[in-house]
C-alpha positions in Angstrom: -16.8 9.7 -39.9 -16.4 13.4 -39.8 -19.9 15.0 -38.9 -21.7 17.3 -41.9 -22.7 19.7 -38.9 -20.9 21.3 -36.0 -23.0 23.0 -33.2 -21.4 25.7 -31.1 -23.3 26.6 -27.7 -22.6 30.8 -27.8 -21.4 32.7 -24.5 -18.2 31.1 -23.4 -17.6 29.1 -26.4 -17.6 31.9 -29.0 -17.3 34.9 -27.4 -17.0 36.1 -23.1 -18.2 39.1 -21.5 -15.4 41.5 -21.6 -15.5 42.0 -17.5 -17.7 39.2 -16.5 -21.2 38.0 -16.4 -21.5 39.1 -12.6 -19.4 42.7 -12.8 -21.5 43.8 -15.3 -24.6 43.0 -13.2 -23.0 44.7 -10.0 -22.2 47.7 -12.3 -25.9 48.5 -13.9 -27.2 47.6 -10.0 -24.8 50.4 -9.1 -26.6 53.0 -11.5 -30.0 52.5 -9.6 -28.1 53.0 -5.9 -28.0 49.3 -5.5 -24.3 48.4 -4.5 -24.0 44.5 -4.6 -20.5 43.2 -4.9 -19.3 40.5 -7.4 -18.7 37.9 -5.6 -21.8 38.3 -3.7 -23.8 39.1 -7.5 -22.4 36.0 -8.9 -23.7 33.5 -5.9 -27.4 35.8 -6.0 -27.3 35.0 -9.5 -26.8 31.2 -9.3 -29.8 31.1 -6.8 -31.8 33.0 -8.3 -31.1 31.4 -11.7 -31.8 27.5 -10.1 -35.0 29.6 -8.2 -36.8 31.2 -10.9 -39.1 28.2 -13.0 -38.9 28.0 -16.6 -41.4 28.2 -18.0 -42.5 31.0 -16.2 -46.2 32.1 -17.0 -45.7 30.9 -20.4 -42.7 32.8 -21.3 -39.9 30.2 -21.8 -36.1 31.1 -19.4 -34.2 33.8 -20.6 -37.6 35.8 -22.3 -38.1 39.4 -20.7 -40.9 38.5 -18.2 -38.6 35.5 -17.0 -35.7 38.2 -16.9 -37.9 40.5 -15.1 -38.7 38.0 -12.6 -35.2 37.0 -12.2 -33.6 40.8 -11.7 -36.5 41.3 -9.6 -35.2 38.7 -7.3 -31.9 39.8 -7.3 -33.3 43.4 -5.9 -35.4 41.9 -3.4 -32.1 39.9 -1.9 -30.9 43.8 -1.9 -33.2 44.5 0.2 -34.8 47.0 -2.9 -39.0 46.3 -3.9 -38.5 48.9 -6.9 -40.1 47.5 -10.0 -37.6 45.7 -11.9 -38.6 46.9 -15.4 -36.4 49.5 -15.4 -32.6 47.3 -14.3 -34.0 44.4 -16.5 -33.8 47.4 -19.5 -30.7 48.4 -18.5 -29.3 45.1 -18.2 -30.5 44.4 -21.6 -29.0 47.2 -23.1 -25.4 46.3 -21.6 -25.9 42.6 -23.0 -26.8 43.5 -26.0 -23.6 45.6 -27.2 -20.6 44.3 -28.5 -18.6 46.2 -26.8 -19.6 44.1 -24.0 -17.6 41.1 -25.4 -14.9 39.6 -26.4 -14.8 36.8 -29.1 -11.7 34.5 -28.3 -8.7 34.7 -30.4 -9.6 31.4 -31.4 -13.0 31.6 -32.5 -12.5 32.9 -36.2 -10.1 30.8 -37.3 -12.0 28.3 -36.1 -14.9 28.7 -38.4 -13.0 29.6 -41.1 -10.5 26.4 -41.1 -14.5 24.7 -40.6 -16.0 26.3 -43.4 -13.5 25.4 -45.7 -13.7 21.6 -44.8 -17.2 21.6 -45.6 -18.7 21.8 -41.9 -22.4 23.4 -42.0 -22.6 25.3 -38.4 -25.1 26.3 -36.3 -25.5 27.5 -32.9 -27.4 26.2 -30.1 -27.8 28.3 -27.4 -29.6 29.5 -23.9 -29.4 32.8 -24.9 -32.6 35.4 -25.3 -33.7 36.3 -28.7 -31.1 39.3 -29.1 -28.5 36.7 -29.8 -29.1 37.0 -33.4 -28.5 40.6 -33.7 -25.3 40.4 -31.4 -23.7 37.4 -33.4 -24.4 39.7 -36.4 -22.6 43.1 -34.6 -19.6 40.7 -33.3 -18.9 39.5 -37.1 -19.8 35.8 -36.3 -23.4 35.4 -38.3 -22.5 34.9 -41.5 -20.7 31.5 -39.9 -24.3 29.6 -39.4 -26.8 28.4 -41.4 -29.5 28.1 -38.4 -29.8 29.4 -34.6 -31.3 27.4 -32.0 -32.0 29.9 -29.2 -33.7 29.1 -26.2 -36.1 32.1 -25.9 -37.3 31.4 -28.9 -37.6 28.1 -29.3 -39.3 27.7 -25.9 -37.1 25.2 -24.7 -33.4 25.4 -23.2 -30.4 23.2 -23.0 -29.7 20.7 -21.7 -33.3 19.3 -23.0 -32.8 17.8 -26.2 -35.5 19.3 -28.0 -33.7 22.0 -28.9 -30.5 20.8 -30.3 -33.2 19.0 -32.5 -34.7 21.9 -33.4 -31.3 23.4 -35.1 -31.2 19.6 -36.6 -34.5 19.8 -38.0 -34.0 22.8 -40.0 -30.7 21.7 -41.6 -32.1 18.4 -42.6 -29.5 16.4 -40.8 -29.3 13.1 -38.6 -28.4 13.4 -34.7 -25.4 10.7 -35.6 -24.5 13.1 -38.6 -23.9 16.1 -36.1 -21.1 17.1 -33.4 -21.9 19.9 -30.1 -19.6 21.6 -28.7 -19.7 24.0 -25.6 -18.4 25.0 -22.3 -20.8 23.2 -19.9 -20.6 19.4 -19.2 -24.0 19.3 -18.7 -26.3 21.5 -21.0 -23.4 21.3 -24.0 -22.2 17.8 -23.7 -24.9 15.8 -21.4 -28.0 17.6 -23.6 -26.2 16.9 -27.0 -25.5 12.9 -26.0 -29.2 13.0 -25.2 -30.1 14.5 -28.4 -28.3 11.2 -29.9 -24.7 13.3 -30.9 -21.4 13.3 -30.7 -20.1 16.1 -28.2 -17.0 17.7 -27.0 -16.6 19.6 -24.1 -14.7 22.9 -24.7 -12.4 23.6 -20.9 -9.9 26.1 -21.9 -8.4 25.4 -18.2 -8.1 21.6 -18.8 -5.0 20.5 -16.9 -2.9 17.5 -18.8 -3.7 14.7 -19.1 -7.1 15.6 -21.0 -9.6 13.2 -21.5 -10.5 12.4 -25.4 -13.8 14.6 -25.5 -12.1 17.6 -24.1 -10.8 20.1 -26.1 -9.0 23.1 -24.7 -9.5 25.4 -27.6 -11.3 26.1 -30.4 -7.9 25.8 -32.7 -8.1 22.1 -32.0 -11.4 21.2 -33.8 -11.0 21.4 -37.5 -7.6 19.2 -36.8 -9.3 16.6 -34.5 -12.3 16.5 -37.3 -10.2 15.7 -39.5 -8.8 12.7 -37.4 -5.6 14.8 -36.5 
């Protein structure tokens, strides 16, 4: 049975930084006198991502204090005890501009070929609670009837409670609902949890690919329809 909802996780799915999650770290860094390079960014990151708890005094992952925390450890692996406020702001500001992204070739059509089929969408998503505001600048808003975002639902993927939460609002069944994101385990191990049907989204996929892969966006409306 084809599901009455599809859930898109955001970054990655939707849309991609236009030079990368860790380049445009190094870059804002680089404005305060702090020269990290990318690759070196990208494995700080992933520490400090795995490092700082969530939630962190309260403030769910992904909220400004947990951001603060998490820049702030990034500057302390630079070897820099500045306050953080002020990089955390900047950061902000870069990730919160469409001009920072990209939204794959595939990603309108998509919808569109979904909307006409009669697919309610929403978006779940570990995202902070810009992500509104940026779907909105990038063209893709109008596309979903609800947003599940982590900061401000309190909870983030792949805990179940908060593909629930964009369930709940549209009135809909975990069996009447399909997720689909980039990440095998917050996308398609949090959805299953959750009690859907998921697909994993690997635009690198190398043939043969297994049944609940899809390699792009442009495949969905034709494999909900059972094509």
């Amino acid at each position: 049975m084809s599901p009455a909802v599809v859930c898109l996780d955001a970054a990655d799915t939707l849309f991609t930084e236009r030079d990368g999650r860790a380049a445009l770290y190094a870059e804002v860094f680089g404005r305060f006198g702090v020269a990290v390079p990318e690759p070196t960014m990208a494995t700080w990151m992933a520490a400090a991502h795995d490092e700082i708890p969530a939630p962190l005094g309260g403030e769910p992952r992904y909220s400004r204090a947990w951001f603060r925390a998490f820049v702030g450890r990034l500057l302390e692996r630079a070897g820099d005890r500045r306050d953080p406020e002020p990089v955390r702001a900047a950061l902000e500001e870069v990730f919160t501009d469409p001009r920072s992204y990209v939204v794959f070739a595939d990603t309108f059509p998509a919808l569109d070929d979904l909307v006409e089929a009669g697919h309610r969408l929403a978006v779940v998503s570990n995202w902070s609670d810009r992500l509104e505001g940026l779907l909105d600048a990038l063209g893709l808003r109008r596309y979903f009837e609800t947003l599940a975002i982590s900061a401000v639902v309190g909870v983030d993927k792949p805990d179940p409670a908060l593909f629930h939460h964009a369930l709940d609002r549209l009135g809909v069944r975990p069996e009447q609902a399909l997720h689909v994101g980039d990440s095998p385990e917050r996308d398609v191990g949090g959805a299953l949890a959750a009690g859907m049907d998921a697909l994993l989204l690997d635009r690198d996929a190398e043939p043969p690919v297994p049944d609940h892969v899809i390699r792009s966006l442009a495949e969905l409306p034709a494999r909900l329809r059972g094509g």
